[in-house]
N, C-alpha and C positions, 0 to 999 in steps of 0.2 A: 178436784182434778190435778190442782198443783202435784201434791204428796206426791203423786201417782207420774207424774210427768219427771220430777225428779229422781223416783226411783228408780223407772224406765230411762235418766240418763246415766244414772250412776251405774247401773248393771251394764249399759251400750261401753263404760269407761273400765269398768272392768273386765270386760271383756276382750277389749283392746290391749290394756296392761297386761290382762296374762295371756293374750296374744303375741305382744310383745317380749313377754320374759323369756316363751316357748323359742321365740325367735333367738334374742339373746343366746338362748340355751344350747341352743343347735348349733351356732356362731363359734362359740367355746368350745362345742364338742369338734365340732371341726378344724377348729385351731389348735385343736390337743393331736391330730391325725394330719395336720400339718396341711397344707393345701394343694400339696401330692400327692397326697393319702396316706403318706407314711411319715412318722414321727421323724423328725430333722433331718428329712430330703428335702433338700434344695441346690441348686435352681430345680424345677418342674422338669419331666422328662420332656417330649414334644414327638408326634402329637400323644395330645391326653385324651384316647378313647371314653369317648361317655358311656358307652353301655357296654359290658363287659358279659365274654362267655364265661360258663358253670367250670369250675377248676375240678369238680371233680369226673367230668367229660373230657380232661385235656387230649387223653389218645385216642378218644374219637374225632376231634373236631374236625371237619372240613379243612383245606389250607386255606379260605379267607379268613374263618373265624380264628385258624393258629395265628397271623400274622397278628393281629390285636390281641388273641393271646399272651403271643410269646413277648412282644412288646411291655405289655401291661401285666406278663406276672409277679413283678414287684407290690402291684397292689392286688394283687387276686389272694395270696397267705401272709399271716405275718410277716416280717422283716425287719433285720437290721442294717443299719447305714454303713458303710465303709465310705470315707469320705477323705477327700485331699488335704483338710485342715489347712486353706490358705497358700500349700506348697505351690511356687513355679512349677506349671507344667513341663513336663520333657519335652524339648523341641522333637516335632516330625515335622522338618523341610520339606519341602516340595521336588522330588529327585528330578534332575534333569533331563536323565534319560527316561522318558516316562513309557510304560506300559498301554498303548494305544491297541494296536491287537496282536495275536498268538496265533495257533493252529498247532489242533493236537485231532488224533485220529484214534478211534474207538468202532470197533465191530462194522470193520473196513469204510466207516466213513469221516471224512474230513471238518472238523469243527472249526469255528471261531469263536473270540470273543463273546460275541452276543447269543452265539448259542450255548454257550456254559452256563450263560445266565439264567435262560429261557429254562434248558434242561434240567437244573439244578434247584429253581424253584429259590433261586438270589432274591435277599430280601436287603445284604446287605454285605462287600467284600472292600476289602483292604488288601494289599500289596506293600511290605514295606522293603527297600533293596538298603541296605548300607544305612540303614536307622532312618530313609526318607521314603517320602508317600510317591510309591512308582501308580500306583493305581487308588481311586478311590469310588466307590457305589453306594446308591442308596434306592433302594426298589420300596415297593406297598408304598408310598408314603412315610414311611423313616426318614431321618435327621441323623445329622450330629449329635442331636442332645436326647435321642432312644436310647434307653434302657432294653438290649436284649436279653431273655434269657439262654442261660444258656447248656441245659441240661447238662450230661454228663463232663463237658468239657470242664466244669467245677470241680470233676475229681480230678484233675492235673491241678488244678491250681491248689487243693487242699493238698497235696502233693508236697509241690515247692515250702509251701508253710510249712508242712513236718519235715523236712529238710530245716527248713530254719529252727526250728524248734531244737532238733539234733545237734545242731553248729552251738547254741545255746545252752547245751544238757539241762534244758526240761524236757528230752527224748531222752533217755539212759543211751539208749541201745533197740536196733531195731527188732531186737533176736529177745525182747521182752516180750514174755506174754501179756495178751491186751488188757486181760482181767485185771495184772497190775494195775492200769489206769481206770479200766472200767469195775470198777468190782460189783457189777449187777450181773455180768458175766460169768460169776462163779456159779458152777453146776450147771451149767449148758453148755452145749456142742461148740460154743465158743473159744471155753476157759484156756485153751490150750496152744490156743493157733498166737502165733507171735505175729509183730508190728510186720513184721518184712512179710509175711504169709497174707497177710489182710492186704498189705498193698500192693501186691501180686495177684491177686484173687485168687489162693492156690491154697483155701483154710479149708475145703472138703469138705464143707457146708452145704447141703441143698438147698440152692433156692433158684425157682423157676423164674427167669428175666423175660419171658414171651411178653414181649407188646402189644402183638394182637389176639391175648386171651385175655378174657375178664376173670380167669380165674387162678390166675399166673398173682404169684408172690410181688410181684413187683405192679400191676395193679391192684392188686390189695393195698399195696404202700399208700397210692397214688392214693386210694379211696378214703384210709387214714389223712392223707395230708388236707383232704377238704373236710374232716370233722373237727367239732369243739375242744376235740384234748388231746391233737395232733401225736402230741410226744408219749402218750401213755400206749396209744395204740399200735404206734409204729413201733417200738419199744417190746412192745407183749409179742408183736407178727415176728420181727428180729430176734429174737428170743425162743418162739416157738418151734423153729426149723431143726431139722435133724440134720445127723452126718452119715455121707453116702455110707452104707454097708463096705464096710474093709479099708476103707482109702483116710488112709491117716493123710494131717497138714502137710501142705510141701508138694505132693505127688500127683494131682491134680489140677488142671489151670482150668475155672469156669467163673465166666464175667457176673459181681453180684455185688449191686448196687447196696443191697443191704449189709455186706460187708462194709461198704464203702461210706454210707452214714456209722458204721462204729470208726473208722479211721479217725472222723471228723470227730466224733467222742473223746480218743485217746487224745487229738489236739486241744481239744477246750478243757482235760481233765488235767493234761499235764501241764499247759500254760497260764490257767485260772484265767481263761478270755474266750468268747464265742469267736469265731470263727472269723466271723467281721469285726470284731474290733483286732485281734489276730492281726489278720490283713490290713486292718486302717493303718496299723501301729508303727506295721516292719516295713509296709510294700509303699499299699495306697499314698500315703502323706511323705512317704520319701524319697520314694523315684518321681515323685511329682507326677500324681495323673492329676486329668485336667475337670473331672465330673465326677460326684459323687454316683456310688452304686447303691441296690442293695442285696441284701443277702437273705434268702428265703429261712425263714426262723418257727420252730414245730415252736418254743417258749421265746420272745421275744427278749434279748437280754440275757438269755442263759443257755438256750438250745438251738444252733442251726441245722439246715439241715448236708452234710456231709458228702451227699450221692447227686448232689447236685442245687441249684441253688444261686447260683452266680449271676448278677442281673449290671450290666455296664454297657457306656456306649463303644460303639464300633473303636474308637482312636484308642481309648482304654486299654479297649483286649488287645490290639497291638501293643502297646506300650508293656503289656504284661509279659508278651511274646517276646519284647526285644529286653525286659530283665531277664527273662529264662534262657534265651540265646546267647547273654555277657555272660553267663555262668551265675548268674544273680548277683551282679556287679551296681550300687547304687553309683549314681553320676559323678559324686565324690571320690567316687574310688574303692568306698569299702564293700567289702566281700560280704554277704549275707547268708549262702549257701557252704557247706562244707567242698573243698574243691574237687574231688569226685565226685558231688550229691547228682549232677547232670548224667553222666555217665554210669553213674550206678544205678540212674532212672530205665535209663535207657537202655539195660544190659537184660534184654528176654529173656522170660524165663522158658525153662525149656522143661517145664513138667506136662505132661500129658495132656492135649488140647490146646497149648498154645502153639505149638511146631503145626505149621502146615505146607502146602506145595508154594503158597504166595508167600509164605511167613517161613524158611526154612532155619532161622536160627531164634525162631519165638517170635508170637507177635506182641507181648504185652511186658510190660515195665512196673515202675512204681506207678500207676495207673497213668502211665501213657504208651500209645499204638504203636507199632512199627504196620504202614499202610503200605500196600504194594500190588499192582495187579497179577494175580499169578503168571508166572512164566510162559505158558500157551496160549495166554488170551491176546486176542487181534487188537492190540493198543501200541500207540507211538508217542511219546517218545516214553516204552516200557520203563526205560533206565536209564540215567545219566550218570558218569562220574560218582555224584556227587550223593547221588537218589536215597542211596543205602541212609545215609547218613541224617536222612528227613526222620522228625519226630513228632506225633499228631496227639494234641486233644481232641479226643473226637464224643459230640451226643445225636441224640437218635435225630434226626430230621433234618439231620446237614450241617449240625452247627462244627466247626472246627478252628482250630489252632493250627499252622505247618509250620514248624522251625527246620531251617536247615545252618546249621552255623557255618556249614565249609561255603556255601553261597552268600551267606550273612542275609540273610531272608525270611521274611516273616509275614503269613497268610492267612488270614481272617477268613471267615465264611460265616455269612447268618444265612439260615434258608428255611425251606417250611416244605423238605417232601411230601408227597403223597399217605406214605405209610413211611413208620418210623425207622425201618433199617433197610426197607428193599425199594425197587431189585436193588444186588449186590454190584450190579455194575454202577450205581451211583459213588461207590467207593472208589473203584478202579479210576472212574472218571475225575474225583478229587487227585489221587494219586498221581495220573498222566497230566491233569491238567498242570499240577503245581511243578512236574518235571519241563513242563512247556514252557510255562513263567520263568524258572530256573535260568533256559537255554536263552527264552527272548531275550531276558536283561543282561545276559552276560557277553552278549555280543557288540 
């Protein structure tokens, strides 16, 4: 019976050891994926959702499920880190005169405050007047130290980088064609449309942006971005699209996110850096943000993704708004942007589809909005002074940027609409509201 007693302990010991290794194993693997989830994010965002919706449902979700969504899409695709590297944060003081309530009137009724919040589907707003924090919010359970994402509002910011890029000449010239940098581009509908056309969305490319069809080019993207080999597919789909019958580059303005991942191409091609190391390099680590981000990556390391992607907390994206508002002035002094680069942003195009009755000198730029509630709609304060002169990242569900420099102002918004772009008077309402904000602080 010994034998047998022994052997029946030695197999209960081995069992345990390689119980234990499996443990070990795990340990390692999870310390290779960092205890974030992602490879050298740190500190942990807050909160860290434990059970996470399907990424490739993002435009269907519910808005409970977007709010941990949108939160937690840093760990839902690859990603790379943009991180502060140790830098002193930019001080945002605490304004004196602080943003308590407003009142703005939309389809003859009288809002406040807390109803902007309500209506808007606030998950999380900032107010900065004169570089200091006039307002501060945090709705669903958000922190300070949430990572949102931020859908399209990433193309403003890959934006400002190929400005920098230009001030640098690893941009030649925005009047290159993109193939130059991208050469997988050659012999497609691409090969011809120049940098300034691509960031205009004016390259006369078909592609369908409906959000709520599933069988719209831009849910196909989405559907690539939750497979195995992100970058091959998304790549083949950007590639595949044709160009409208007759409408050469230039002549045509229609909003296309997949344009807007090859931008992000020509930046990583022409700088030899992803997008977030890009940004850690010039932005991140030397205007001093205060929390690392990250950056939504199809190859971790070598491909982000361009059309959006941007993952930072709320003070952050301020901080980003009030470099873009200095003219991309680092605190030292020096100049990072080309000194028109702002104004050249911001200078509508006026090709076919961007002039409208709200938008009558263009509503789009090097991928930033001019927002405006058309001239007959029942909104107060429609226009101020100053109004014209607001510049907006804006992505689908509310997320936005509002710089206004002649007020020295700067507006966050995290939200989680219903549906990704309607109704259209949720825009209006961003627009009047941020002309209300405008008027409150200046008095």
């Amino acid at each position: 019976m010994r034998p047998i007693t022994i052997k029946k302990s030695f197999n209960a010991l081995s069992i345990l050891a390689l119980a234990l290794a499996a443990l070990a194993g795990a340990a390692q693997a999870a310390d290779s994926q960092g205890a974030c989830g992602v490879p050298g994010l740190e500190p942990c965002p807050q909160p860290f959702d434990k059970v996470l919706p399907a990424a490739k449902d993002m435009l269907t979700w519910d808005q409970d499920t977007r709010v941990v969504g949108f939160r937690n899409t840093y760990r839902l695709y690859g990603g790379d880190v943009f991180a502060p590297r140790g830098a002193t944060p930019y001080p945002l003081p605490q304004a004196s005169h602080k943003l308590s309530d407003m009142h703005y009137q939309l389809a003859g009724k009288t809002h406040n405050l807390a109803d902007y919040l309500a209506n808007q589907s606030v998950t999380g707003l900032l107010v900065l007047k004169d570089g200091k924090i006039a307002y501060e919010h945090y709705g669903k359970g958000n922190t300070p130290q949430t990572l949102w994402t931020s859908r399209s509002v990433a193309k403003s910011v890959v934006s400002v980088l190929v400005g920098i890029a230009v001030k640098e000449g690893k941009i030649h010239s925005l009047d290159d064609r993109i193939s130059r940098y991208v050469p997988e581009l050659e012999g497609s509908e691409w090969q011809d449309v120049t940098l300034q056309q691509l960031l205009q969305h004016t390259s006369g490319v078909v592609w369908d942006e409906n959000y709520a069809s599933k069988d719209s080019d831009f849910s196909h993207m989405t559907q690539c971005e939750a497979t195995a080999d992100p970058y091959h597919c998304v790549l083949d789909l950007v590639r595949s699209v044709k160009r409208k019958p007759g409408v050469k580059p230039g002549e045509v303005w229609s909003y296309n996110t997949g344009g807007a991942w090859l931008v992000g191409r020509v930046l990583e091609n022409a700088t030899g850096m992803t997008i977030a190391e890009y940004l850690q390099n010039r932005v991140w680590s030397r205007y001093g943000m205060q929390q690392a981000g990250v950056w939504h990556a199809l190859v971790p390391g070598k491909v982000d993704m361009g059309g959006h992607g941007f993952n930072a907390t709320l003070r952050d994206w301020g901080r980003f708004g009030q470099f873009v508002l200095s003219g991309g002035q680092l605190p030292q002094g020096e100049k990072l942007l080309p000194d028109d680069w702002i104004a050249r942003s911001t200078h509508w195009t006026q090709a076919k589809g961007s002039v409208t009755t709200a938008a009558p000198k263009g509503q789009y730029g090097y991928q930033w909005w001019y927002n405006a509630p058309a001239p007959d709609s029942d909104a107060e304060p429609k226009r101020t002074a100053t109004s014209d002169q607001t510049f907006w990242a804006l992505g689908i569900f509310g997320q936005s940027i509002a710089i206004n420099p002649a007020e020295r102002l700067v507006v966050v918004q995290w939200s989680t609409w219903k549906n990704a772009e309607s109704p259209g008077s949720l825009y209006d309402e961003q627009a009047v509201f941020v002309n209300a904000v405008a008027k409150a602080l200046s008095q």
